[in-house]
GUPA-265676 format. One record per residue (C-alpha): residue number from 1; chain; x, y, z. Coordinates in nm, 4 decimals, m for minus. Layout:
// GUPA-265676
{NUM, 'A', {X, Y, Z}},
...
//
This chain:
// GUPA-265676
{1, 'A', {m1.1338, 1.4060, m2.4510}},
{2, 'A', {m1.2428, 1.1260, m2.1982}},
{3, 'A', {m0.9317, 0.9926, m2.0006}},
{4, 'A', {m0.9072, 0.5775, m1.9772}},
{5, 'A', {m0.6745, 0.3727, m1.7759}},
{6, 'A', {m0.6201, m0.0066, m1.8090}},
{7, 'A', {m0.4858, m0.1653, m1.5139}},
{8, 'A', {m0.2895, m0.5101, m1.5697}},
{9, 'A', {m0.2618, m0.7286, m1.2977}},
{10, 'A', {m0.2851, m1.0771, m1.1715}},
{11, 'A', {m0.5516, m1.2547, m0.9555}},
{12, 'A', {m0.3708, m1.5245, m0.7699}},
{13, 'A', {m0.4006, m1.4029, m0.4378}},
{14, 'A', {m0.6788, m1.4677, m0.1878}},
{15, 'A', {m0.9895, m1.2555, m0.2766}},
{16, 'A', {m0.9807, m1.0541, 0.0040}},
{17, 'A', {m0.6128, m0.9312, m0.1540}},
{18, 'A', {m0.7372, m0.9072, m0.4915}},
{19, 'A', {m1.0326, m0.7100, m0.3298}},
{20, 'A', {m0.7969, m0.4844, m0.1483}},
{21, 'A', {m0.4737, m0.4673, m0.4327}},
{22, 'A', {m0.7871, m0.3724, m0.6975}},
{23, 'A', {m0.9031, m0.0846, m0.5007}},
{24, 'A', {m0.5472, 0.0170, m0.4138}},
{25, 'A', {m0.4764, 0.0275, m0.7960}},
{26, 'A', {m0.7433, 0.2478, m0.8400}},
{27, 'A', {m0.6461, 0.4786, m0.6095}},
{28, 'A', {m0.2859, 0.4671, m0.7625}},
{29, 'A', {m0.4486, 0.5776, m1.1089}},
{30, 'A', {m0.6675, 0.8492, m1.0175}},
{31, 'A', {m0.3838, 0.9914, m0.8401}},
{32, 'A', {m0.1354, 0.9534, m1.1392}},
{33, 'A', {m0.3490, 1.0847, m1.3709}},
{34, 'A', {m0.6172, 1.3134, m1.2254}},
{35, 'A', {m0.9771, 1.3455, m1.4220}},
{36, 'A', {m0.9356, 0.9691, m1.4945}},
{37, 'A', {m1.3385, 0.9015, m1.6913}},
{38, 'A', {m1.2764, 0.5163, m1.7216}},
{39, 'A', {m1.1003, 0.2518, m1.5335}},
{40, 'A', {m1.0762, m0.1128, m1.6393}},
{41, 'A', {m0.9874, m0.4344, m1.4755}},
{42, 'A', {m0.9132, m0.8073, m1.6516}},
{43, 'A', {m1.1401, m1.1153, m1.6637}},
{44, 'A', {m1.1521, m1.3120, m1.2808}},
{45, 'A', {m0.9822, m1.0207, m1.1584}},
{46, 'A', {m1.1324, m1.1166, m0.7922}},
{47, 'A', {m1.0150, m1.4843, m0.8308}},
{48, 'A', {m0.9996, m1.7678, m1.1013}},
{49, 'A', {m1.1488, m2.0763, m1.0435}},
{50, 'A', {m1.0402, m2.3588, m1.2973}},
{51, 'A', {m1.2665, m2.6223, m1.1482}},
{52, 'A', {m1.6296, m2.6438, m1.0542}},
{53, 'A', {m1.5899, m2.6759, m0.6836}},
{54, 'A', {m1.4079, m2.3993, m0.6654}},
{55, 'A', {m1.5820, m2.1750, m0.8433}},
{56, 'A', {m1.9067, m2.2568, m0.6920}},
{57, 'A', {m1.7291, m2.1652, m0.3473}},
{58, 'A', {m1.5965, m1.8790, m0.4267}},
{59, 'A', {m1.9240, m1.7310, m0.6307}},
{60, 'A', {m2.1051, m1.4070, m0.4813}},
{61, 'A', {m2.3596, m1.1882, m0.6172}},
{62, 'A', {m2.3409, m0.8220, m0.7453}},
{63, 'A', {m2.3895, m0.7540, m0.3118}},
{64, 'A', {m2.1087, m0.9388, m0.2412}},
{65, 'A', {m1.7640, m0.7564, m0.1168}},
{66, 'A', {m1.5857, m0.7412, m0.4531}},
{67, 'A', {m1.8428, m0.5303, m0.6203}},
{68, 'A', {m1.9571, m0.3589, m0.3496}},
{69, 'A', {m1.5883, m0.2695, m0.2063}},
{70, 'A', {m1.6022, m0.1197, m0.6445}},
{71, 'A', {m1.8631, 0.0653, m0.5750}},
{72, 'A', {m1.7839, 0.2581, m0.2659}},
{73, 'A', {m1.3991, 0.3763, m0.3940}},
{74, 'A', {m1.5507, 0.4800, m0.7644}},
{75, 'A', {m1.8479, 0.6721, m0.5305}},
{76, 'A', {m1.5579, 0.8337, m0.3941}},
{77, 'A', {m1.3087, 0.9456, m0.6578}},
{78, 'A', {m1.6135, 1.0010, m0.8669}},
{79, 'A', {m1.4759, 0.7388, m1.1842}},
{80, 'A', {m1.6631, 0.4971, m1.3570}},
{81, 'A', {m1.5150, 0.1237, m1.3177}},
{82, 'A', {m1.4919, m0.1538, m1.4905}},
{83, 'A', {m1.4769, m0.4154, m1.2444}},
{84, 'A', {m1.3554, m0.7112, m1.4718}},
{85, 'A', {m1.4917, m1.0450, m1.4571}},
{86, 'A', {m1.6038, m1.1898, m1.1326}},
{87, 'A', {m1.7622, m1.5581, m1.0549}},
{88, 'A', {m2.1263, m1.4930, m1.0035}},
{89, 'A', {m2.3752, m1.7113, m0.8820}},
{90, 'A', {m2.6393, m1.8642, m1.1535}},
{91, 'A', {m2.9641, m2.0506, m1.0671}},
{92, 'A', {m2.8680, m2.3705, m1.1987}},
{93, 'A', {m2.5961, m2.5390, m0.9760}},
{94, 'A', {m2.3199, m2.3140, m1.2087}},
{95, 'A', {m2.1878, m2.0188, m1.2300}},
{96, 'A', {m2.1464, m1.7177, m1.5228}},
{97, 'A', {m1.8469, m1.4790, m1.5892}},
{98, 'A', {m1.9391, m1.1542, m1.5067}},
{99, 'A', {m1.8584, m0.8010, m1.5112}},
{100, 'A', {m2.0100, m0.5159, m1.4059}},
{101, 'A', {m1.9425, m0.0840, m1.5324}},
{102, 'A', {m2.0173, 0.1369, m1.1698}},
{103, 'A', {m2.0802, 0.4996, m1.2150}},
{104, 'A', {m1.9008, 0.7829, m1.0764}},
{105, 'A', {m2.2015, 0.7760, m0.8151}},
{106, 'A', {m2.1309, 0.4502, m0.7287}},
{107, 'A', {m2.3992, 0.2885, m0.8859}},
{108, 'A', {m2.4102, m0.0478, m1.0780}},
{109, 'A', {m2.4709, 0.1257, m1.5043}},
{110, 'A', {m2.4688, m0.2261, m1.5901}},
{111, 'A', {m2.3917, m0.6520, m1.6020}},
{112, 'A', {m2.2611, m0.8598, m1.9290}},
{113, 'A', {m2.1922, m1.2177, m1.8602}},
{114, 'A', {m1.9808, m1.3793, m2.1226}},
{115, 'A', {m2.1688, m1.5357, m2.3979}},
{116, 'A', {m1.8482, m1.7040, m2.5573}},
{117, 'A', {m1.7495, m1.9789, m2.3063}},
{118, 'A', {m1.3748, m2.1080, m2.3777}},
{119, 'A', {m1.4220, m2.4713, m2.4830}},
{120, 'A', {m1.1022, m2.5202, m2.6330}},
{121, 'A', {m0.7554, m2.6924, m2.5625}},
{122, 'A', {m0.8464, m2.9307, m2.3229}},
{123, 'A', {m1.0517, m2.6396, m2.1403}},
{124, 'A', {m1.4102, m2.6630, m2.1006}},
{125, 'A', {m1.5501, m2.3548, m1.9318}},
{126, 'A', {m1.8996, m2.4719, m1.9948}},
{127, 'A', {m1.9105, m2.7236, m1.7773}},
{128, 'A', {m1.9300, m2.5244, m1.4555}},
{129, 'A', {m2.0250, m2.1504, m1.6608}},
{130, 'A', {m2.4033, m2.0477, m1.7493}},
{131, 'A', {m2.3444, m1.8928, m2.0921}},
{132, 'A', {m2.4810, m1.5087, m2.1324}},
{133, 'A', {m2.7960, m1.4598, m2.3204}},
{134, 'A', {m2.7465, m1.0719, m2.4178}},
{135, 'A', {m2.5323, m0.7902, m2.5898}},
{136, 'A', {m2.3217, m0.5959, m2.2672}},
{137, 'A', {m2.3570, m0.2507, m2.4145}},
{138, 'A', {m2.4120, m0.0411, m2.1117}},
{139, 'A', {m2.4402, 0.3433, m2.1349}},
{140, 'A', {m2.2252, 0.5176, m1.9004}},
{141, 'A', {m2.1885, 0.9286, m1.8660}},
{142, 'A', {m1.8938, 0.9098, m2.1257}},
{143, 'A', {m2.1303, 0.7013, m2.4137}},
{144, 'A', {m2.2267, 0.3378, m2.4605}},
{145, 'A', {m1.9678, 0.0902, m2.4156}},
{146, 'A', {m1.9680, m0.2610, m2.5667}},
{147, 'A', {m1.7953, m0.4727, m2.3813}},
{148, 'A', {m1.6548, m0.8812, m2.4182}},
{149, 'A', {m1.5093, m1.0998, m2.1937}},
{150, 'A', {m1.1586, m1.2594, m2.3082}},
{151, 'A', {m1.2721, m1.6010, m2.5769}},
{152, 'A', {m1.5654, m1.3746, m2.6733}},
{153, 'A', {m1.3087, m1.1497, m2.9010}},
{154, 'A', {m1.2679, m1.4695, m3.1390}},
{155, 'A', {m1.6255, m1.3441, m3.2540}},
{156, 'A', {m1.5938, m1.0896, m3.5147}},
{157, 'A', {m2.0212, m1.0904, m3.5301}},
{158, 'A', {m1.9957, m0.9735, m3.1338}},
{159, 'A', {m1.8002, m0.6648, m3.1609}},
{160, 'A', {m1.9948, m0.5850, m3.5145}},
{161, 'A', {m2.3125, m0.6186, m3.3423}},
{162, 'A', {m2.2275, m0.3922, m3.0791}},
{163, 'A', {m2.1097, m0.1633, m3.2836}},
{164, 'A', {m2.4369, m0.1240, m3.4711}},
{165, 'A', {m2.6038, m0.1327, m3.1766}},
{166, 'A', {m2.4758, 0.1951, m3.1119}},
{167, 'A', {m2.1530, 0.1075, m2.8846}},
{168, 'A', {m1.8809, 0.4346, m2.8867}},
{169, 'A', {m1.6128, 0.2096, m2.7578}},
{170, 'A', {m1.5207, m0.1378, m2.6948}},
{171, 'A', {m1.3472, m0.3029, m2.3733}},
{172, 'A', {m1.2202, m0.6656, m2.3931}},
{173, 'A', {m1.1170, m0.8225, m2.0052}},
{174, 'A', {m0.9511, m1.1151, m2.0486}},
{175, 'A', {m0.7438, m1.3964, m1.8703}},
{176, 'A', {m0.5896, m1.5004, m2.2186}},
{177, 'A', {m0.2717, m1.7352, m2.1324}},
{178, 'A', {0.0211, m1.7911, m2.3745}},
{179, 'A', {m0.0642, m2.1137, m2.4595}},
{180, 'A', {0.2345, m2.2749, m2.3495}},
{181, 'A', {0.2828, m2.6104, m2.3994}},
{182, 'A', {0.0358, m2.5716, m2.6926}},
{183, 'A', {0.0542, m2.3739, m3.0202}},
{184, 'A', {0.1587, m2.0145, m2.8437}},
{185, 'A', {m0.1857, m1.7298, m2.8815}},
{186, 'A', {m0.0067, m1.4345, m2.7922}},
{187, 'A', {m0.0285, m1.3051, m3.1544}},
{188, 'A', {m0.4182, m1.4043, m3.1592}},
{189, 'A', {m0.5005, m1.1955, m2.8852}},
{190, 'A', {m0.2904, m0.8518, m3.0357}},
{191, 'A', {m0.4400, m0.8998, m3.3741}},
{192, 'A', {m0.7832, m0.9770, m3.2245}},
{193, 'A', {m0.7700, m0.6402, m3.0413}},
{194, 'A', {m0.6680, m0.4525, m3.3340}},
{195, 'A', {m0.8887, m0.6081, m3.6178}},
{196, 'A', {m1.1876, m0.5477, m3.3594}},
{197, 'A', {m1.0628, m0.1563, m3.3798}},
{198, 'A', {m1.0263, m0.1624, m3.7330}},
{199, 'A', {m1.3332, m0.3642, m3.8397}},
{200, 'A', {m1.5319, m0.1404, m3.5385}},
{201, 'A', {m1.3838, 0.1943, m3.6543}},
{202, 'A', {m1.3965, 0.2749, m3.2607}},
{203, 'A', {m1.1616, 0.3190, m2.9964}},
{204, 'A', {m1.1082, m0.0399, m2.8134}},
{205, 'A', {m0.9060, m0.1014, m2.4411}},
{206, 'A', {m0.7913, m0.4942, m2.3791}},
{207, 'A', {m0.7293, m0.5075, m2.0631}},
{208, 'A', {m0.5081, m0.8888, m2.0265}},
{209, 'A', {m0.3508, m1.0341, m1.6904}},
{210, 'A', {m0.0250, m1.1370, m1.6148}},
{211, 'A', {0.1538, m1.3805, m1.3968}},
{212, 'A', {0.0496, m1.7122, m1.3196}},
{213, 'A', {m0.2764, m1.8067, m1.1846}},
{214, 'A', {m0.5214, m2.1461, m1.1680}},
{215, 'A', {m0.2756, m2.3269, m1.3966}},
{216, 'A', {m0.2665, m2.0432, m1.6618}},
{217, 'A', {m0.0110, m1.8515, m1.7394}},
{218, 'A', {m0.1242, m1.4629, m1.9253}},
{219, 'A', {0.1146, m1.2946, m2.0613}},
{220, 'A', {m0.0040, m0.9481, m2.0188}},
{221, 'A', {0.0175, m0.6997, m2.3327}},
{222, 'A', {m0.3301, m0.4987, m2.2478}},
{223, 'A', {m0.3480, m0.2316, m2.5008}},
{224, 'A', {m0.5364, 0.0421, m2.5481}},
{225, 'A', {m0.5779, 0.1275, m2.9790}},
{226, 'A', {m0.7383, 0.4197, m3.1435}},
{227, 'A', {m1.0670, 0.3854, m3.4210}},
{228, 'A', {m0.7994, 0.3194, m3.7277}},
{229, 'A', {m0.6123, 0.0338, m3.5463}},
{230, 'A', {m0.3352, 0.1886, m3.4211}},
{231, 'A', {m0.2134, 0.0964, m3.0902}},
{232, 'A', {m0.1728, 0.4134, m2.8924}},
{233, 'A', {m0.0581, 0.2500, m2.5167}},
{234, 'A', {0.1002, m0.1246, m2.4643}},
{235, 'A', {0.1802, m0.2833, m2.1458}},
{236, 'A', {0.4366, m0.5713, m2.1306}},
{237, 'A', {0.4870, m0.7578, m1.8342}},
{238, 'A', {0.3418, m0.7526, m1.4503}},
{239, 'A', {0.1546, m0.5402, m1.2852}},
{240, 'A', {0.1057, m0.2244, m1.4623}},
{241, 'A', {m0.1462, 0.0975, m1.5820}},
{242, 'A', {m0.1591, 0.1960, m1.8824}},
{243, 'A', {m0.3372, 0.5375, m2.0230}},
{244, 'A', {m0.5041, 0.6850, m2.2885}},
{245, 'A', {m0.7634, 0.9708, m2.4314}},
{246, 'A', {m1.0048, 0.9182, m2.6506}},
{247, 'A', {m1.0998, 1.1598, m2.9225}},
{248, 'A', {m1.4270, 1.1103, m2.9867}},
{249, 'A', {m1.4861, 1.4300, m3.2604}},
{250, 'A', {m1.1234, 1.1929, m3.4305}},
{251, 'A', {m1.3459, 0.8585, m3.4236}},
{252, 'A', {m1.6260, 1.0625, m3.6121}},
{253, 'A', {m1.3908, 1.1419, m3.8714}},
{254, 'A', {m1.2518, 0.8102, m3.9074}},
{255, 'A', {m1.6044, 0.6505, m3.9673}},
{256, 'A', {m1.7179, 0.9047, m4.2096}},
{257, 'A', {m1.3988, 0.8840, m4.4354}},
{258, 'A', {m1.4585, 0.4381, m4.4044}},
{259, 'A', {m1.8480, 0.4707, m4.3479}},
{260, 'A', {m1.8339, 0.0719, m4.3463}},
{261, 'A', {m2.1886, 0.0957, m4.2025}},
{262, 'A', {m2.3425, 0.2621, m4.5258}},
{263, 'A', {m2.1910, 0.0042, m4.7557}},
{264, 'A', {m2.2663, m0.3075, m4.5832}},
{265, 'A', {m2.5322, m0.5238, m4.7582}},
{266, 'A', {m2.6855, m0.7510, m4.4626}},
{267, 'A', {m2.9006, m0.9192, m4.7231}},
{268, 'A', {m2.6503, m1.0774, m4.9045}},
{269, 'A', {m2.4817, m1.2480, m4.5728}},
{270, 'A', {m2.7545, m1.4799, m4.4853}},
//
């Protein structure tokens, strides 16, 4: 069984606080729940930046304090982490949305930055955000995990291609807000996490903030659902952890008795 916790908070303190609250939280989990194999943290968990200027100030590199503050507390409680997004600095005047998975020794397993970028509702995320140019499926000591950042679950063809590309599991981070004024999204985002589950046949953790922050308002709900779409863990509101196990001989099972994979006919799609 490999152990997961999701761990639902808000960014809208200083980074130094987010820095210091994210280890803190870590801590918190291990201790809860010892053995803990995977812990994972939203999108701009170390800050959000709504505007160019600010995210160009605020942007560090995978030596900066937030990941390397990650990397010494997952060296010590020997857990891998999923650090969320942070603002990373690109070589073209922006900046990408990044996340990183550390081993249990502390070392970086791997980067994604989101390929998706949120142009929608009056938001334009590329105008400050390098798009990423590749799959995040990172192997880890637990199996290969695909992972998306927040808009990028609106693409059924990203989780579907990680899947085939050999992913065990799937983790989502996002910073998905309610929507409010607009047309509300907080259904979107539970039947996003779900279908990608179901149409995956794996086990898939969305991991959502909460509060207010930049503007935006999340509404929480991380969830944590099993290969056949059933959600086995919910958060609701503010600050919380949520766990799961994962059954990995259970999502062999469930694949065999679908076996989506040896039905498909590619050919006929194009």
């Amino acid at each position: 069984m490999i152990k997961v916790a999701a761990v639902q908070r808000c960014s809208n303190g200083t980074k130094e606080f987010n820095i210091n609250e994210t280890v803190s939280l870590i801590r918190k989990a291990c201790s809860e729940h010892p053995g803990l194999d995977l812990i994972v943290f939203p999108e701009d968990n170390n800050a959000f930046e709504p505007t160019h200027e600010e995210a160009l100030a605020s942007a560090e590199t995978l030596d900066g304090p937030y990941i390397t503050a990650l990397r010494k507390v997952a060296a010590e409680l020997k857990v891998n982490v999923h650090t969320g997004s942070f603002t990373e600095k690109a070589s073209d005047g922006r900046v990408r949305n990044t996340l990183a998975i550390i081993g249990r020794d502390g070392n970086i397993c791997g980067t994604y930055s989101k390929i998706h970028l949120a142009d929608m509702m009056g938001f334009k995320e590329s105008a400050y955000v390098e798009p990423g140019s590749k799959l995040g499926l990172i192997e880890t000591d637990i199996g290969k995990i695909g992972v998306m950042i927040c808009y990028d679950m609106r693409f059924p063809e990203l989780g579907r291609s990680l899947a085939l590309a050999g992913a065990d599991y799937i983790v989502a981070c996002s910073l998905w807000p309610c929507g409010a004024p607009l047309p509300q999204r907080i259904d979107h985002y539970n039947i996003l996490a779900r279908a990608t589950a179901i149409q995956n046949l794996c086990y898939v953790v969305a991991c959502n903030q909460y509060g207010e922050v930049g503007g935006e308002r999340p509404f929480g709900e991380s969830c944590i659902i099993d290969p056949w779409g059933n959600v086995m863990t919910h958060a609701g509101e503010g600050t919380q952890i949520i766990y799961a196990e994962f059954d990995p001989e259970y999502q062999k099972k469930v694949r065999a008795g679908i076996a989506t994979w040896e039905n498909r006919r590619p050919e006929l799609y194009l």
